[in-house]
N, C-alpha and C positions, 0 to 999 in steps of 0.2 A: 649602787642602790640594791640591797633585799627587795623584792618583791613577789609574794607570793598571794596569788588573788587577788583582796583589799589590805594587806599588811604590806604598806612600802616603810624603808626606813635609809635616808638618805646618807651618804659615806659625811664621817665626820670629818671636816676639813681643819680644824681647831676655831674654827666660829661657834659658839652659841651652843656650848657642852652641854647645859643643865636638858634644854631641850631634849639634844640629842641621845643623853642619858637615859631622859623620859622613856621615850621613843624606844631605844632599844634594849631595856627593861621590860616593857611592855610587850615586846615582840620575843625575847624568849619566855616569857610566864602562857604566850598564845600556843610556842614551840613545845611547852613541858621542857625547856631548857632552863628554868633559873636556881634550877638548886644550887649549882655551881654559882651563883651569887655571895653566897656564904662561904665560909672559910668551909675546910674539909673537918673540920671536927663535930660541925655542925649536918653532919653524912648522914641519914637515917638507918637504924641498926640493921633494919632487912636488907639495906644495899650493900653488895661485897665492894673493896676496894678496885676491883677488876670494873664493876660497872659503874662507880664512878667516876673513875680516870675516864671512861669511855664517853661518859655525858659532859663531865669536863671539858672533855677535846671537839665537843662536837658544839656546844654554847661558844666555847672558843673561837671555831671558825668562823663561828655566825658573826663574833665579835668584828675578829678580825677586816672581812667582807665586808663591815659599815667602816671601816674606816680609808682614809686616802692614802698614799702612799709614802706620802713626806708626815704622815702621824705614824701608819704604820710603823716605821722605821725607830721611831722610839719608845716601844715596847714590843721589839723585837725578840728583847731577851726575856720577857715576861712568857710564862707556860702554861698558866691558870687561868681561866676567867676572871678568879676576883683579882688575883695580879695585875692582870690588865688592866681593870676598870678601875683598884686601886690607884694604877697610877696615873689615869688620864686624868682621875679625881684632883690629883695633887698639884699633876701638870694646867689644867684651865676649869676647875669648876671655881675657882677663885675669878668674881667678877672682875677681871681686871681693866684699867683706865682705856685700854686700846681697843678693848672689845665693844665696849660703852660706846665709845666715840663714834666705832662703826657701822655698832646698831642703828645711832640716831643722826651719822651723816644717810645712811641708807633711807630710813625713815622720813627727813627734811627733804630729800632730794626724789623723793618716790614722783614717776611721773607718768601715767597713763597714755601710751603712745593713740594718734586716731586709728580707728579700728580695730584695737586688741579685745580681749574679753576682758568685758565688764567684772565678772567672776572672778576670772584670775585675778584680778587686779585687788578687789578686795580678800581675795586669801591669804595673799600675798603681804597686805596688808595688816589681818592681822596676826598671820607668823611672826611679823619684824616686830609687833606692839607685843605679843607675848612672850618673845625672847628677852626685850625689854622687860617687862615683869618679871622674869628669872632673876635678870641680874640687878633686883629692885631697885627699877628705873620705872613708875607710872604715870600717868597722862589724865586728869577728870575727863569723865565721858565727856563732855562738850568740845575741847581739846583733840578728843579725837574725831570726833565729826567734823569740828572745822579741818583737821588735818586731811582728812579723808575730802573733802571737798574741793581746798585746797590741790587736789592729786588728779583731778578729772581736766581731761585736755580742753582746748581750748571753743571745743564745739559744744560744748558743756556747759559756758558762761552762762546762758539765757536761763538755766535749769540749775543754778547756784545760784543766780540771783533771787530767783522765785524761791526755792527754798528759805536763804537768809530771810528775804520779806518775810514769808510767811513766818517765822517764827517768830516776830515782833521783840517783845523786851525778852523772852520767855527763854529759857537754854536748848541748845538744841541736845537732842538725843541722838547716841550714835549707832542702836539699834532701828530708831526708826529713820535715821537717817541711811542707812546701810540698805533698809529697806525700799525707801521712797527710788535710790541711787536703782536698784535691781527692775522696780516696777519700771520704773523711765527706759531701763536698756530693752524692756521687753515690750514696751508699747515703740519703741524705735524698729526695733527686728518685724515687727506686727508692721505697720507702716512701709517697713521698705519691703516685705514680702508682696504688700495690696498692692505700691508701687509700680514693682518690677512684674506684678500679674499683669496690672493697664497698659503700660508700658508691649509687653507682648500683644493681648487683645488687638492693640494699635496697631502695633506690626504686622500683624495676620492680616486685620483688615485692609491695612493699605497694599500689604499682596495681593489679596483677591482680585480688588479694586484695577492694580494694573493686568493682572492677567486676564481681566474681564476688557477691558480695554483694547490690549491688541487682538 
């Protein structure tokens, strides 16, 4: 992974190219590295060939550093930025049948372990729905809130079932339902914070209580 301050850019594994095309397009134009995107004919006249080659070689590395090592390995022999990303283009920006598959076993099978973050879980969520969209595969918003609902463990049921109810005949929204999901994890933390406060108070006091005793 890149990571500088708020610019992360995860190594490309050959999962979900367009993304990560996205992604590290955007992280060299934040570097002043994308000219080297373009062919070199496209060089601006005030830059000598000397400081080309140099920004080149340096978008280059960036490249190289987001990818894994079993991609690395097959534009090895590539020596240019756009070479590279030429050929990763040709190698998997093509939606292909096994990429799909894996997006939307990942997708079906997403399962919110007890106790993880509630957050992560929806991020998570919708990276796998918007790689989906890359390789146009989409979901109607209702679709996805039921998916999303669907994915919340099993201490959750009481707090799916209310949602459903409430929405009566009406479709559900997967913004508000994303949102209603986020308010719930935060009136739960609120709750077990008061908790675990009474919880202590009690214990203090039934210290005191024995030390007053003997």
């Amino acid at each position: 992974m890149v990571e500088e301050g708020r610019l992360k850019v995860e190594r490309f594994n050959g999962q979900g190219f367009q993304f990560w095309k996205m992604q590290m397009e955007d992280y060299l134009y934040q570097k002043d590295l994308y000219q080297p995107l373009e062919d070199k004919s496209k060089k601006p006249t005030t830059m000598s060939d000397e400081e080309w080659n140099l920004l080149d070689r340096k978008a280059l590395g960036a490249v190289r550093l987001c990818l894994s090592s079993s991609v690395a390995f097959n534009i090895s022999s590539e020596k240019t930025t756009k070479g590279v990303m030429d050929k990763l283009a040709k190698m998997y920006e093509k939606p292909s049948t096994s990429n799909k598959v894996y997006l939307i076993k990942k997708l079906f099978n997403m399962r919110m372990n007890e106790g993880s973050s509630v957050q992560d879980h929806v991020n998570e969520f919708n990276t796998i729905t918007n790689q989906l969209t890359l390789v146009k595969i989409e979901f109607e918003d209702e679709i996805r809130a039921l998916l999303i609902l669907c994915s919340l463990p099993d201490s959750w049921n009481s707090f799916v079932m209310a949602v459903s109810n409430s929405s009566s005949n009406a479709k559900l929204v997967f913004d508000e339902v994303v949102g209603t999901i986020l308010s719930e994890d935060m009136r739960r933390k609120s709750m077990g914070e008061c908790s675990n406060a009474a919880l202590t108070v009690e214990a203090r006091g039934r210290s005191k209580e024995r030390r007053r005793s003997k």
